[in-house]
NUKE-740473 format. One record per atom (N, C-alpha, C): x, y, z; atom name. Coordinates in steps of 0.2 Angstrom, whole numbers, plus 5000, padded with zeros to 4 digits. Last residue first. Example, Ala and Ser with C-alpha at 12.3 -4.5 7.8 and 13.67 -1.06 7.14 Angstrom:
5064,4989,5035,N
5068,4995,5036,CA
5064,5000,5039,C
5066,4972,5039,N
5062,4978,5039,CA
5066,4984,5039,C
***
This chain:
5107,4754,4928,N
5115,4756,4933,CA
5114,4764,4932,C
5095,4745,4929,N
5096,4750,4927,CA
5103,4753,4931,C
5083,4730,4921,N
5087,4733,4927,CA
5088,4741,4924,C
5076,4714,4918,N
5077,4722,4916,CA
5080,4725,4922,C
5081,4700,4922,N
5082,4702,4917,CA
5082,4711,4914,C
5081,4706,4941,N
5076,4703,4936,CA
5082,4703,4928,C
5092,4701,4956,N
5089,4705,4949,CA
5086,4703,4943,C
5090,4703,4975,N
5087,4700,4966,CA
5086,4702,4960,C
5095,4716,4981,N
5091,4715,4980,CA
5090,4708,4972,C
5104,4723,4995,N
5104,4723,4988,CA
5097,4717,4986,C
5097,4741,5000,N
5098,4733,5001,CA
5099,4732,4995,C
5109,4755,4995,N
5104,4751,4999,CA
5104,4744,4999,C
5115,4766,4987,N
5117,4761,4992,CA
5113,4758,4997,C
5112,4778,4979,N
5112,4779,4983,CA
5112,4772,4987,C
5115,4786,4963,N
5115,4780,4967,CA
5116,4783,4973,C
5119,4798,4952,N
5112,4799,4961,CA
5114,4792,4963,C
5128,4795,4945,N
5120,4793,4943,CA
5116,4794,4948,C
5138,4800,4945,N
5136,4800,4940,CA
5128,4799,4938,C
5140,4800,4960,N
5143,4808,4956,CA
5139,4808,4949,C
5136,4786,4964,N
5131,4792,4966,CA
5136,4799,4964,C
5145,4778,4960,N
5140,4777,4956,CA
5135,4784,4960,C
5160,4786,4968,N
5158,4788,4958,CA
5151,4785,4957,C
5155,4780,4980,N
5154,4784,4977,CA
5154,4788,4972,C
5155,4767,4975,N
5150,4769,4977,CA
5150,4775,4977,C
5170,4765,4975,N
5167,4765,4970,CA
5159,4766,4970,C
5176,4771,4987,N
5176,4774,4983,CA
5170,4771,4977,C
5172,4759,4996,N
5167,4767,4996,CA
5168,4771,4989,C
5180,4751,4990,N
5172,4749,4989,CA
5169,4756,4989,C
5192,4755,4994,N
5191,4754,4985,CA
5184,4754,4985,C
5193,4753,5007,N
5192,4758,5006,CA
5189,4761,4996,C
5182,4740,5013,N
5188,4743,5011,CA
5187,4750,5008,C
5173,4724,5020,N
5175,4731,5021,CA
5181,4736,5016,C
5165,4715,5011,N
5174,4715,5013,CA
5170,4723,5015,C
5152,4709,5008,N
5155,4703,5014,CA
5161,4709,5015,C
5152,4717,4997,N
5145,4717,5002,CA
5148,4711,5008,C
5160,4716,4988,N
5159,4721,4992,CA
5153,4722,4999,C
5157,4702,4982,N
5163,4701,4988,CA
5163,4710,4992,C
5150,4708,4971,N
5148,4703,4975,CA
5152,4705,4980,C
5161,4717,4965,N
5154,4720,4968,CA
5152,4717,4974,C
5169,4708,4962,N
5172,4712,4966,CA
5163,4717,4970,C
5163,4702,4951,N
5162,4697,4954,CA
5163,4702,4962,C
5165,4711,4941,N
5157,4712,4943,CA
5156,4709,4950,C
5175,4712,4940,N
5175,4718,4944,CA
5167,4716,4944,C
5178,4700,4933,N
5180,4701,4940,CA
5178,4706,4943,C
5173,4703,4922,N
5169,4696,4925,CA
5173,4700,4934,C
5179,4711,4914,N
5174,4713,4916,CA
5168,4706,4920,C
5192,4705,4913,N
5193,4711,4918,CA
5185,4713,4919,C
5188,4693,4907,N
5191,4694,4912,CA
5191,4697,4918,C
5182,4688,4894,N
5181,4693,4896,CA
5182,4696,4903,C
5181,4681,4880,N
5184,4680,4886,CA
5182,4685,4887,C
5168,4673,4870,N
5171,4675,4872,CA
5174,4680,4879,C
5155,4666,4866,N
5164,4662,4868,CA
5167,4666,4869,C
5144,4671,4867,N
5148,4670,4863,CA
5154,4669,4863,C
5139,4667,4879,N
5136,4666,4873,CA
5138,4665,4866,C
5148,4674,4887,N
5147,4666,4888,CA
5146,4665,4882,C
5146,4689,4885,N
5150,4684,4883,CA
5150,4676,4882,C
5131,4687,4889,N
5133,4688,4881,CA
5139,4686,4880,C
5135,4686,4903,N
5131,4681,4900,CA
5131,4682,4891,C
5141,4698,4904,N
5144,4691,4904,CA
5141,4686,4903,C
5131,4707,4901,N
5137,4708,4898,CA
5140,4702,4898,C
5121,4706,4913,N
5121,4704,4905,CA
5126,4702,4901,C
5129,4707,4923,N
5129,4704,4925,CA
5125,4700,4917,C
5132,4723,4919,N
5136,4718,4921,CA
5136,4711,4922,C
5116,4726,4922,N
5122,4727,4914,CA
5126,4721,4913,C
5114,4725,4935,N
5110,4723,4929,CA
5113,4720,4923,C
5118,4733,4947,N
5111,4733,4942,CA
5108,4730,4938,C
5127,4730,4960,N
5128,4728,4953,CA
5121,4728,4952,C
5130,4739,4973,N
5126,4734,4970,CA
5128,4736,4962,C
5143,4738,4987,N
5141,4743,4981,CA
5136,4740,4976,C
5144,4743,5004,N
5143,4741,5001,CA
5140,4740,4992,C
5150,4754,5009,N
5156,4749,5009,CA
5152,4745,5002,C
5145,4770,5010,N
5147,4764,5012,CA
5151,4760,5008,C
5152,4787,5012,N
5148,4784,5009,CA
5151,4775,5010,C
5156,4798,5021,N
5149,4799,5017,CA
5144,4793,5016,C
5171,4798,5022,N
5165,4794,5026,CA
5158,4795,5025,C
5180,4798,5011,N
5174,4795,5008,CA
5170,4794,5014,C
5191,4805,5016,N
5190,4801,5018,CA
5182,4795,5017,C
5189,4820,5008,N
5195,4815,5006,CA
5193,4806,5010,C
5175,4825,5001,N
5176,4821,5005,CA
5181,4817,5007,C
5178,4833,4991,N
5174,4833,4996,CA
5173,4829,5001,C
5187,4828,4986,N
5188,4833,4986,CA
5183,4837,4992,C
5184,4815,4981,N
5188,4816,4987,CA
5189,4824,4988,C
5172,4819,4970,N
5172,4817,4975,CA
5174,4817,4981,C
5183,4825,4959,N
5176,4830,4964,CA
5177,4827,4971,C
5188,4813,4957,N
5191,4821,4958,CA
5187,4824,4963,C
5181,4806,4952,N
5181,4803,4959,CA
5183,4808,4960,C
5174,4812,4941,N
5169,4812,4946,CA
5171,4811,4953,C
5186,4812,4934,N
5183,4819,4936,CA
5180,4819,4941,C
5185,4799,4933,N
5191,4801,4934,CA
5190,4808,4938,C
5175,4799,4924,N
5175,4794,4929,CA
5179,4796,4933,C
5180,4804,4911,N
5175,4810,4915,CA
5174,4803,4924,C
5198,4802,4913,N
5192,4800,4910,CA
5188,4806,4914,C
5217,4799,4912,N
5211,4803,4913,CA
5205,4801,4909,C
5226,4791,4910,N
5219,4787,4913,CA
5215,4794,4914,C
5236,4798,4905,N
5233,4793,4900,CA
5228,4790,4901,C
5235,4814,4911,N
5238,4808,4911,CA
5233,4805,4906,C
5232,4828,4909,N
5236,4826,4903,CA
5239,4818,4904,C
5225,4829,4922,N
5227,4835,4918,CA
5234,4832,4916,C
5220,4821,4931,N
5214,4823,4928,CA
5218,4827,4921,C
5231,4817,4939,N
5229,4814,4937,CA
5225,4815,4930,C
5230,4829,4948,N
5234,4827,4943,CA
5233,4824,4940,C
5219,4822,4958,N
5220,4831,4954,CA
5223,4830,4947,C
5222,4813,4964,N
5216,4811,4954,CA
5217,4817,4953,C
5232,4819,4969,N
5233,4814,4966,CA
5229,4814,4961,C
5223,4824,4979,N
5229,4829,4975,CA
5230,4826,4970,C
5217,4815,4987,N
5215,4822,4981,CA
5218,4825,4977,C
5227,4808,4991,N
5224,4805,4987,CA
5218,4809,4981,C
5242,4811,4997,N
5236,4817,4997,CA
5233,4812,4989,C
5251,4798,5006,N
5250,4802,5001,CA
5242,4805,4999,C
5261,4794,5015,N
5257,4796,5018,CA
5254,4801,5009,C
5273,4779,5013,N
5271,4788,5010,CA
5264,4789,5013,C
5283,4769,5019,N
5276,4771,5019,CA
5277,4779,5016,C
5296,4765,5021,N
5293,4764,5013,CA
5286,4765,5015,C
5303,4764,5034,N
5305,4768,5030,CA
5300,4770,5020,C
5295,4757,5039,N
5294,4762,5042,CA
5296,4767,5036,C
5287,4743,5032,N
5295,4744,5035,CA
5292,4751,5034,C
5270,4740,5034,N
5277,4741,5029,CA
5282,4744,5035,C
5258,4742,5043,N
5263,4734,5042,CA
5268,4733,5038,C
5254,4752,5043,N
5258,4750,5050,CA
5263,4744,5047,C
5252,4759,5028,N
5250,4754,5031,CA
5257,4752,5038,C
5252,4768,5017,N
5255,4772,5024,CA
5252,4767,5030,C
5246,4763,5005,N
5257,4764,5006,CA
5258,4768,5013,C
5234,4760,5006,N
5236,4758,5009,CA
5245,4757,5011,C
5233,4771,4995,N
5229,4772,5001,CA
5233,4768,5009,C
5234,4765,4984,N
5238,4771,4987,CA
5237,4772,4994,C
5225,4755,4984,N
5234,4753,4985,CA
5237,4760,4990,C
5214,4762,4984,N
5215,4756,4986,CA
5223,4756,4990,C
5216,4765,4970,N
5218,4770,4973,CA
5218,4769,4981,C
5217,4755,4962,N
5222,4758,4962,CA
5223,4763,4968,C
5201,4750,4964,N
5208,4747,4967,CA
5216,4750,4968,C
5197,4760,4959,N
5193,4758,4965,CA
5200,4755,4968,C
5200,4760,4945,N
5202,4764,4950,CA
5201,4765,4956,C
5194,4746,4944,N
5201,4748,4941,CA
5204,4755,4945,C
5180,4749,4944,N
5185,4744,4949,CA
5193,4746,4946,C
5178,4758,4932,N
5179,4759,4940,CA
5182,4755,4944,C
5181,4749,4922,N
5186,4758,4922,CA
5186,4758,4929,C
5170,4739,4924,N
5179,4739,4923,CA
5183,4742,4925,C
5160,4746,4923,N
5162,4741,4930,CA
5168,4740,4930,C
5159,4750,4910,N
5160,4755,4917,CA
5163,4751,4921,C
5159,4738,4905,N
5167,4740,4901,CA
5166,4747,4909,C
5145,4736,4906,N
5150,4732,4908,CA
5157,4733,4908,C
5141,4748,4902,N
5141,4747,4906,CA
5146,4742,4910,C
5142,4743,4885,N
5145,4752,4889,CA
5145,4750,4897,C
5135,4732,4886,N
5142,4733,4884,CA
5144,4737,4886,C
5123,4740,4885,N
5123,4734,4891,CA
5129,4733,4891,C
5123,4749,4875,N
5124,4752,4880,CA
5126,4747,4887,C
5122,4737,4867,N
5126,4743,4865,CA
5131,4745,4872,C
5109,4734,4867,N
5115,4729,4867,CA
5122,4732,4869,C
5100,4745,4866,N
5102,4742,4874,CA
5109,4736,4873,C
5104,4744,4852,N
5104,4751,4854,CA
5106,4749,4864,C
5098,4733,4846,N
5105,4733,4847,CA
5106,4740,4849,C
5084,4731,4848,N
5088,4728,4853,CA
5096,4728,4853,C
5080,4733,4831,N
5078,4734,4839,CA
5082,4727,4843,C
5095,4736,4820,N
5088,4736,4823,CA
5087,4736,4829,C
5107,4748,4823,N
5102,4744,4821,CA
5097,4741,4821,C
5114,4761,4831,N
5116,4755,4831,CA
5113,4749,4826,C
5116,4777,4827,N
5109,4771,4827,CA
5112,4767,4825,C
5119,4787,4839,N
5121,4785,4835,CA
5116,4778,4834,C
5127,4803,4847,N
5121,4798,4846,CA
5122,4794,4840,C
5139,4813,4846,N
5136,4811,4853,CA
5129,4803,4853,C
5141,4816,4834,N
5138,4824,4842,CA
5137,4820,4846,C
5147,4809,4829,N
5151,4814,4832,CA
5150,4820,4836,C
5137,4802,4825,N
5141,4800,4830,CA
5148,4803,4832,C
5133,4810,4814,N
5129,4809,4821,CA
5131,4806,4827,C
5141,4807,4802,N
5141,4812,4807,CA
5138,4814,4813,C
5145,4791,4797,N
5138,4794,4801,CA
5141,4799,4806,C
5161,4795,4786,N
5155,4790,4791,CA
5150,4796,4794,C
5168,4804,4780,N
5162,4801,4775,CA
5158,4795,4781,C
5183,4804,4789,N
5179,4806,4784,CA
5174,4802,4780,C
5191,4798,4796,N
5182,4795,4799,CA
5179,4800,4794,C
5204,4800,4798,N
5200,4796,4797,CA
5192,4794,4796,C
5205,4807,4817,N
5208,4805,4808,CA
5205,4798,4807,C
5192,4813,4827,N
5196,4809,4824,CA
5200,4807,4817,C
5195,4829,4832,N
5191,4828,4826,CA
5196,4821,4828,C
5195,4834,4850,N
5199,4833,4842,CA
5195,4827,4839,C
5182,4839,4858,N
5186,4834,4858,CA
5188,4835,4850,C
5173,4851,4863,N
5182,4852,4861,CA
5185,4844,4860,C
5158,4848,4855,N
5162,4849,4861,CA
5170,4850,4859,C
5148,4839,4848,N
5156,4838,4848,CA
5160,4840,4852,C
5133,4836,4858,N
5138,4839,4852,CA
5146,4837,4851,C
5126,4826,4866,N
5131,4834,4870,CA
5134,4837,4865,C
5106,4824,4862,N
5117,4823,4862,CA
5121,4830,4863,C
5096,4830,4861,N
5098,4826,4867,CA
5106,4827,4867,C
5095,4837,4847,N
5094,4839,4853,CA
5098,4839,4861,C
5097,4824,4838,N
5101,4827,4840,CA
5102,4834,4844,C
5084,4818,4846,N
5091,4814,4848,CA
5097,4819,4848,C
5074,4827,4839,N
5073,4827,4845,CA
5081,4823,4848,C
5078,4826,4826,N
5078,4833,4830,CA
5078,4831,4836,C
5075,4812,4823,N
5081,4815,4823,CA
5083,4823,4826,C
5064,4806,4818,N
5064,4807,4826,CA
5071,4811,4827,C
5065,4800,4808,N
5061,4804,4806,CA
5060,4809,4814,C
5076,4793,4810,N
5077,4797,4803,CA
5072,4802,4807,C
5069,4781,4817,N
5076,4786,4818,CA
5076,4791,4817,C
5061,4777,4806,N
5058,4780,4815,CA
5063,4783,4816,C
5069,4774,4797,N
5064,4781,4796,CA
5063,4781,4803,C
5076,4763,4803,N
5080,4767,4801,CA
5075,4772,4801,C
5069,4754,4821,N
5066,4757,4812,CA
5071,4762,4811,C
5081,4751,4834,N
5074,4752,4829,CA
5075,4753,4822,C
5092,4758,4843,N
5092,4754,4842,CA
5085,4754,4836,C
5105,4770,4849,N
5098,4771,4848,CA
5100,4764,4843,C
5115,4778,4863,N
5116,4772,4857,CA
5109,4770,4856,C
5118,4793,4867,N
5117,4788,4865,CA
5115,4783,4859,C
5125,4804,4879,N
5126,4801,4873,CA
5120,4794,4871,C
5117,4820,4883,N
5115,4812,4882,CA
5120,4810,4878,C
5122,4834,4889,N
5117,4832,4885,CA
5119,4824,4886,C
5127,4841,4901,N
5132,4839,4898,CA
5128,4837,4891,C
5114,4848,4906,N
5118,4851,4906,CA
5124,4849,4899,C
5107,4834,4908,N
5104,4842,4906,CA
5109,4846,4902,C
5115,4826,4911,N
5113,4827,4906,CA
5111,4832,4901,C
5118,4823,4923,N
5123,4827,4922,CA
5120,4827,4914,C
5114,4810,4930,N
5111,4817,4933,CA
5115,4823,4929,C
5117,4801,4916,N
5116,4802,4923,CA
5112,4808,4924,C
5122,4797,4904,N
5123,4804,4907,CA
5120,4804,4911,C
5114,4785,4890,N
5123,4788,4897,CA
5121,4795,4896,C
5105,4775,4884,N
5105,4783,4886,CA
5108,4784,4893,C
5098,4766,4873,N
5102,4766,4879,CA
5105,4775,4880,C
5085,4765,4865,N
5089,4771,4865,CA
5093,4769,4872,C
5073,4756,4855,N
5077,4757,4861,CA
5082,4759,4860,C
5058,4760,4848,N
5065,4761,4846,CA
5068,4760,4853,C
5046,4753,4837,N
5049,4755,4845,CA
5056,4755,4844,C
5030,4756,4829,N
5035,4757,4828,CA
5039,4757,4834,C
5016,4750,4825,N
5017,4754,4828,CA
5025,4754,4829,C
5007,4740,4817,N
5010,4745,4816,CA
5014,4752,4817,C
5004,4729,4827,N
4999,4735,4828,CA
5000,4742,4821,C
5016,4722,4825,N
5010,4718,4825,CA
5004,4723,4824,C
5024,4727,4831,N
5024,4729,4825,CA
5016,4724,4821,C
5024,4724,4845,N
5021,4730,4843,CA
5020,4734,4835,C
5030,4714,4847,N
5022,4712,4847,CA
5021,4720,4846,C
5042,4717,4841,N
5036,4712,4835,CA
5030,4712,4838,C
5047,4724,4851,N
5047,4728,4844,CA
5043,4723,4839,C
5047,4716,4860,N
5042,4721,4861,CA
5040,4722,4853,C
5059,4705,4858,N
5050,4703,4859,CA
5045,4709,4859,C
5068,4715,4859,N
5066,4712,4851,CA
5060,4708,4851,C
5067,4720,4871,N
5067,4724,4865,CA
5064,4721,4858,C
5073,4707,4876,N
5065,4708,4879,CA
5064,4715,4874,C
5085,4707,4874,N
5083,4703,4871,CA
5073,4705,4872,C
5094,4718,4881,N
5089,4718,4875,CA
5085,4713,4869,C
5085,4725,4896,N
5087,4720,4892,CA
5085,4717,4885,C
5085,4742,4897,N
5081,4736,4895,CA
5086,4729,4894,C
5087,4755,4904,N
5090,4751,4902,CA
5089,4743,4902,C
5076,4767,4896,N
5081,4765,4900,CA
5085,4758,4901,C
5068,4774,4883,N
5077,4775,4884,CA
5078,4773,4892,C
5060,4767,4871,N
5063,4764,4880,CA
5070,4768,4880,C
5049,4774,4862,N
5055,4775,4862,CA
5055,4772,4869,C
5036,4769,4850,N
5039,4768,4855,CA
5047,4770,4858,C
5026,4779,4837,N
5034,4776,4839,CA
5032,4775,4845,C
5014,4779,4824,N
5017,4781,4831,CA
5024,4778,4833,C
5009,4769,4813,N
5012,4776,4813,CA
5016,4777,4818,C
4995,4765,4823,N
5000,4765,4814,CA
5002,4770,4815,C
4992,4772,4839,N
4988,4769,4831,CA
4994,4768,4828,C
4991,4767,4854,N
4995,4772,4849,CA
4993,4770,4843,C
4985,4760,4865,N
4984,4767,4863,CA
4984,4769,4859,C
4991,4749,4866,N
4984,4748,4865,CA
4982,4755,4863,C
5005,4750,4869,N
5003,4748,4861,CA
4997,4749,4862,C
5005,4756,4881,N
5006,4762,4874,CA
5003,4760,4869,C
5003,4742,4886,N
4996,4748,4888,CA
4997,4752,4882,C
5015,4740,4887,N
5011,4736,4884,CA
5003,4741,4884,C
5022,4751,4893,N
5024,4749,4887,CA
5017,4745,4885,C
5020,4746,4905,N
5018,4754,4902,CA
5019,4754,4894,C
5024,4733,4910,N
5018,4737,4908,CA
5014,4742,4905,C
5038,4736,4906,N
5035,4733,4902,CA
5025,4734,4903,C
5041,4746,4918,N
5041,4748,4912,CA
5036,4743,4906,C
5037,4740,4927,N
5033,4745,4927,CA
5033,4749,4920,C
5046,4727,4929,N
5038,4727,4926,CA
5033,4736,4924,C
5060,4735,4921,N
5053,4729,4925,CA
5049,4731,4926,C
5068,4751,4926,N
5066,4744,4922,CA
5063,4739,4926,C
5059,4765,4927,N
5062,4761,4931,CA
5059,4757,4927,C
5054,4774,4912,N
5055,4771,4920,CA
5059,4769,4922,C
5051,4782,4901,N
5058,4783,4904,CA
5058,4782,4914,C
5049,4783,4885,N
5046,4779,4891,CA
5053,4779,4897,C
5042,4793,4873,N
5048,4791,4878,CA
5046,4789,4884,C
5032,4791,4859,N
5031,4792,4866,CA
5038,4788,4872,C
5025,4800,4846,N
5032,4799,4849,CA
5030,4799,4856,C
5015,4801,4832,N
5016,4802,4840,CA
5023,4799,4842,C
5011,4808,4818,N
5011,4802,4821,CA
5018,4804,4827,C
4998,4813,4827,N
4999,4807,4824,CA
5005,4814,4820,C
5000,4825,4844,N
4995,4825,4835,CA
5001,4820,4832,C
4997,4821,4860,N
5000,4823,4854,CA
4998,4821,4848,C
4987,4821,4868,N
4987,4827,4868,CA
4993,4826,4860,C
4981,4805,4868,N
4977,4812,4867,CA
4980,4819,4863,C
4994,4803,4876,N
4991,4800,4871,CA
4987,4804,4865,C
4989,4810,4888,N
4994,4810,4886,CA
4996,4807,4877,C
4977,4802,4894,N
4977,4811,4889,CA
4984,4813,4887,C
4981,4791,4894,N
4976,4791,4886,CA
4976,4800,4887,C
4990,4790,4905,N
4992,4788,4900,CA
4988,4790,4892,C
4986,4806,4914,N
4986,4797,4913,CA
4988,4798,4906,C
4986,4820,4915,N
4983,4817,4921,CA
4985,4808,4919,C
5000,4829,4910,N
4995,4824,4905,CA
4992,4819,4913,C
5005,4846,4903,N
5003,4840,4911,CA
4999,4834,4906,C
5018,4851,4895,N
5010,4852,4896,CA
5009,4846,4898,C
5029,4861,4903,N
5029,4856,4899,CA
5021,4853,4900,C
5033,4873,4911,N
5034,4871,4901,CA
5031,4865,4901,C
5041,4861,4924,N
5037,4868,4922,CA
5039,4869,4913,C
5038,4851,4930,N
5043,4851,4924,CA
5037,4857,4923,C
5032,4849,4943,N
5039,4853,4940,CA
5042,4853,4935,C
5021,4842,4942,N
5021,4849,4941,CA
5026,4854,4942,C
5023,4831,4941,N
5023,4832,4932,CA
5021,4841,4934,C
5029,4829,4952,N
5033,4826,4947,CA
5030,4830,4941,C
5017,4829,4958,N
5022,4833,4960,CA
5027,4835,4955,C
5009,4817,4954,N
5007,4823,4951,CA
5012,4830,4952,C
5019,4804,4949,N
5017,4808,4956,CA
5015,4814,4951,C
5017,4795,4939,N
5012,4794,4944,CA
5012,4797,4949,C
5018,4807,4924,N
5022,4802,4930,CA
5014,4801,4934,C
5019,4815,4907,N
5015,4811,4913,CA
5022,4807,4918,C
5018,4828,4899,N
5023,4823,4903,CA
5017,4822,4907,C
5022,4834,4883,N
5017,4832,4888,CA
5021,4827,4892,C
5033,4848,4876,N
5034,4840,4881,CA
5027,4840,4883,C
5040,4853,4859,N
5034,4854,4864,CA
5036,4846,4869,C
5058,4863,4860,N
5052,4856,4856,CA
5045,4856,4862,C
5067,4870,4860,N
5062,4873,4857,CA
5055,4868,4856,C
5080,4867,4868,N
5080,4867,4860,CA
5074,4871,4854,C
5072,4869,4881,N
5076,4872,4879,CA
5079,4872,4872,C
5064,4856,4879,N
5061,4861,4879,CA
5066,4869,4877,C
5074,4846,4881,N
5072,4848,4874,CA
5067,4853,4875,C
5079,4847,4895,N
5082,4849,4889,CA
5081,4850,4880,C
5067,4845,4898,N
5070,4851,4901,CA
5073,4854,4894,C
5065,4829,4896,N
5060,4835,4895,CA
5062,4842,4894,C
5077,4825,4904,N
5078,4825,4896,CA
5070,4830,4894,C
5075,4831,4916,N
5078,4832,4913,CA
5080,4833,4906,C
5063,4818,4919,N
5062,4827,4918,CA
5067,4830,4914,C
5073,4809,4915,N
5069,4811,4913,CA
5065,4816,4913,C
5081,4809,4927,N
5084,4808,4920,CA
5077,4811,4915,C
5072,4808,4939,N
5078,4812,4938,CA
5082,4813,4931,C
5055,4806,4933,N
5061,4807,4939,CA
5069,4810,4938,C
5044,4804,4925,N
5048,4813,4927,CA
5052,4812,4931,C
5036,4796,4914,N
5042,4794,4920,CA
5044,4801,4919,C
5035,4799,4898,N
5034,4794,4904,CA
5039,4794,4909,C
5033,4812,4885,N
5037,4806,4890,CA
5036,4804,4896,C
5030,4812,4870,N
5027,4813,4878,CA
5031,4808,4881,C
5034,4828,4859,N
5036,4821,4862,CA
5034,4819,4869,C
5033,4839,4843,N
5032,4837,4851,CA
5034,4829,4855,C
5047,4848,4838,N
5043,4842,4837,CA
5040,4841,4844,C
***
């Protein structure tokens, strides 16, 4: 199938990459001409209308910016493009209320938009994408080479019991959550429950860190190998995760995280996440704290914070800068 995708930065060339390797055609536009001359295979698009242009009706176009305005711009330009028929795909990470305003003013034209929250970081290419895809059931349907492409397949994980006769798609890895805006709804959830996992292990290992503290009786300090530990950890404990793998690596390279700072920013999710709980009565504790843990990362120095700055640049390149006002659209 052919597909043009928007934005060639790090996920996104990559998601070109990867479907070129399954066999599909890519037109790739970006604003650095650098950009669109490394995604080698994939045929150049100088602007938005020869990219437009170059694919044959009806068209598919992956929008894969940086959230805000650069996105909802490019998006609104798409609609003036793309005739009946064509699709909108957002695979990054929209607010999904701002999904269900786009998917009317664009159904207004005929044009079809599908939001695709889409986990796997810089590890994509290789691992593939899970995601949670939101829009038109046939827009789906009819796009489905291309997602089950993306997706990592099933991989050695055991068959779950039970799950005979449900949507086999959600066992490679993708899956169509409903209409528009529940595909980002999904994923805005998946990252809240991230903040979680992480702070979780940020803290725990926190603690370990601190059992060789001056300030305990002499006798009750362990000086403990905190590589060694998420080593084990990795191989048949109950907290093994791929988050788990990433701090592995990390201390591994680093046992004293001094690479990486103290202070860690929250992008967006998390701070959705809890507003939709609010919205709907319900409690949400562990994911209200580790967002709040963020906040107070930027006043506390400690060792829990490098780590978790760390695991955000194993999964996603983060890279810890100013923190910054967040709009409605974002991206963790």
């Amino acid at each position: 199938m052919q597909l043009g995708i928007v934005g060639l930065g790090r996920m996104g060339a990559n998601i070109g990459r990867r479907l070129m390797r399954a066999g599909h055609e890519i037109v790739g536009f970006d604003a650095s001409a650098d950009a669109v001359k490394a995604l080698e295979g994939a045929r150049p698009a100088a602007d938005l209308s020869a990219l437009v242009e170059a694919l044959k009706p009806p068209r598919a176009v992956w929008v894969m910016l940086p959230a805000g305005r650069i996105t909802e711009e490019t998006i609104a330009h798409l609609g003036q493009l793309l005739c009946p028929g064509d699709t909108v795909i957002d695979g990054g990470n929209t607010f999904y209320k701002d999904d269900i305003r786009r998917a009317k003013a664009l159904a207004s034209r005929q044009i079809t938009y599908i939001d695709c929250g889409t986990s796997g970081g810089v590890w994509g290419l290789e691992r593939g994408y899970c995601m949670m895809i939101g829009g038109d059931k046939k827009a789906v349907e009819r796009l489905d080479p291309l997602f089950a492409a993306l997706a990592p397949g099933a991989g050695t994980a055991e068959k779950t019991k039970g799950r005979e006769g449900r949507d086999p798609r959600v066992e490679q890895g993708y899956m169509h959550c409903g209409p528009a805006g529940s595909g980002h709804f999904v994923k805005m959830v998946h990252n809240g429950i991230e903040y979680g996992l992480m702070q979780a292990y940020a803290e725990g290992f926190d603690v370990l860190r601190g059992k060789n503290s001056p300030d305990l009786p002499e006798d009750q300090r362990f000086q403990l190998d905190l590589t060694d530990i998420a080593e084990v950890w990795r191989r048949g404990s109950v907290i093994s995760s791929w988050l788990l793998d990433l701090t592995a690596g990390a201390l591994a390279q680093s046992p004293n995280l001094e690479n990486f700072g103290n202070k860690v920013a929250d992008s967006g999710e998390g701070r959705w996440t809890i507003d939709a709980a609010v919205e709907e009565a319900v409690a949400v504790p562990v994911l209200a704290a580790s967002l709040f843990a963020r906040f107070s990362s930027r006043m506390e120095k400690n060792f829990g914070n490098q780590l978790l700055s760390a695991m955000r640049h194993a999964f996603g390149g983060h890279k810890e800068g100013e923190i910054k006002p967040l709009s409605k659209q974002s991206s963790e």
